[in-house]
Structure formats: C-alpha cells, structure tokens
N, C-alpha and C positions, 0 to 999 in steps of 0.2 A: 538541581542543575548538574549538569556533566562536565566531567573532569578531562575530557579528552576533546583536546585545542582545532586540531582539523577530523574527520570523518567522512569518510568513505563507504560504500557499500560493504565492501570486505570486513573491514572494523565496526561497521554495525551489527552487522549477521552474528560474527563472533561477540560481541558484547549482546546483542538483544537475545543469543542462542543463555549468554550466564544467568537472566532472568527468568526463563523459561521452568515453569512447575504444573505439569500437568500428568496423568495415564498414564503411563506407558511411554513415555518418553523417547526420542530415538525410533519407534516404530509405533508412532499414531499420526498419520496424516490427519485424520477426521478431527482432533481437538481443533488445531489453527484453521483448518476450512470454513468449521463452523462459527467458531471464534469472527474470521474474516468476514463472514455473512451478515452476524450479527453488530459487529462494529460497522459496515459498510450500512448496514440497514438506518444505524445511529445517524452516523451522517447525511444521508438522503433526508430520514425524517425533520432533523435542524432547517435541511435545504426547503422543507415544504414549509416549513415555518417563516422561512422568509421568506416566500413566497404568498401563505396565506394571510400574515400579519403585516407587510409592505414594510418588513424589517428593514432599513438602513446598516448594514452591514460595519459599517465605519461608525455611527453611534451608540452601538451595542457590542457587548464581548459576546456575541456569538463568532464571530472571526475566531478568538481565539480559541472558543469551544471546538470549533469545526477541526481548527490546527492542530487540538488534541487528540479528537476522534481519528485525524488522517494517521497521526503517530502512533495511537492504535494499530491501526491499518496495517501501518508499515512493518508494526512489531509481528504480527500475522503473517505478512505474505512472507516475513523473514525466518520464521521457524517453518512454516511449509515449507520455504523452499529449502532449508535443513532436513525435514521430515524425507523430504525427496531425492535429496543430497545436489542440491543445484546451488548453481552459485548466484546469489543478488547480483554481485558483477558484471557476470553472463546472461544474466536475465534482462536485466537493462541497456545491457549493449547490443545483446541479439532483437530486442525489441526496437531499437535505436535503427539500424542498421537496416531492420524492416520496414521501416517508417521512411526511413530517406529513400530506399528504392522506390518505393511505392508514390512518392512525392516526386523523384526522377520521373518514373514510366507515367507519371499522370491519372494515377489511378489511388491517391492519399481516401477521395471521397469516394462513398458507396459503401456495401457491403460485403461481406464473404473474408473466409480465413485468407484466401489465395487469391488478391486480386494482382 
C-alpha cells in the first residue's frame, strides 16, 4: 500500500521512475516498450477471457486483476516516457486537449492521427 495521500501524474513518474531496474537505464527506450506490449497483451488476453467464459466481472476478481495489469501499464508508459524525457503531465493534457477539439470540430469518431 502507498504512503503518498494524493497523487498526480508528476508524483508518479518520479516515484514509479525510484522502482525502475533494468539495462541500461536512462538510455533504453526498448525495455518499457516492450515491457508495455507485453503487459497490454496480459490485459487483452483477461479481456478474451471474459468474453470467452461469459465472465461476470462483479462476481469474480478479475476486475481486480485487470486493475493491476492496467497499473502495470501505467508503470510502463511512465518510464518510457522518462526514457524519452516527456512528461506524464504533458502527455495527458496534450492528449486531453486533442480529444476536446476533436469533440468541438465533430470529428471525436473515425480514423486517422489528424482528424
């Protein structure tokens, strides 16, 4: 359990960056990427599972499993984005920010980087 009362992108990055043991550290993109592939892979596969098995989500701890695979996740895209020197912060507000124009001009649905 975590000792730190409220949490922010910022205060994750820097705490999930203290746990961080791998290569090369500082200069390996490739560990977290792959890392990320294979945790996102975890996740999906749970998701066929309740899909295949007509899991009830609410009477099984797969909810919770999923919630750890995603914190996973999160720990991943948090040292990439260290490995890159980006900020979670920034990552989530410039995504944030592309999401609402794109919901302004009418164009949320569809395809493409630049719609």
């Amino acid at each position: 359990m975590t000792t730190i009362k409220k949490l922010d992108f910022i205060e994750y990055q820097k705490c999930s960056r203290k746990t961080a043991v791998y290569p090369d550290i500082g200069n390996n993109l490739y560990y977290p990427a792959l890392g990320l592939a294979g945790e996102t892979g975890e996740v999906m596969n749970k998701i066929k599972k309740i899909m295949r098995d007509k899991i009830d989500i609410e009477d099984s701890n797969i909810k919770e499993m999923i919630e750890s695979e995603l914190g996973d996740i999160l720990w991943y895209i948090s040292n990439l984005a260290t490995e890159l020197n980006l900020s979670l912060d920034d990552i989530a507000r410039k995504n944030l920010d592309k999401l609402m124009d794109r919901k302004k001009r009418g164009k949320i649905h569809g395809s493409g980087d630049n719609r």
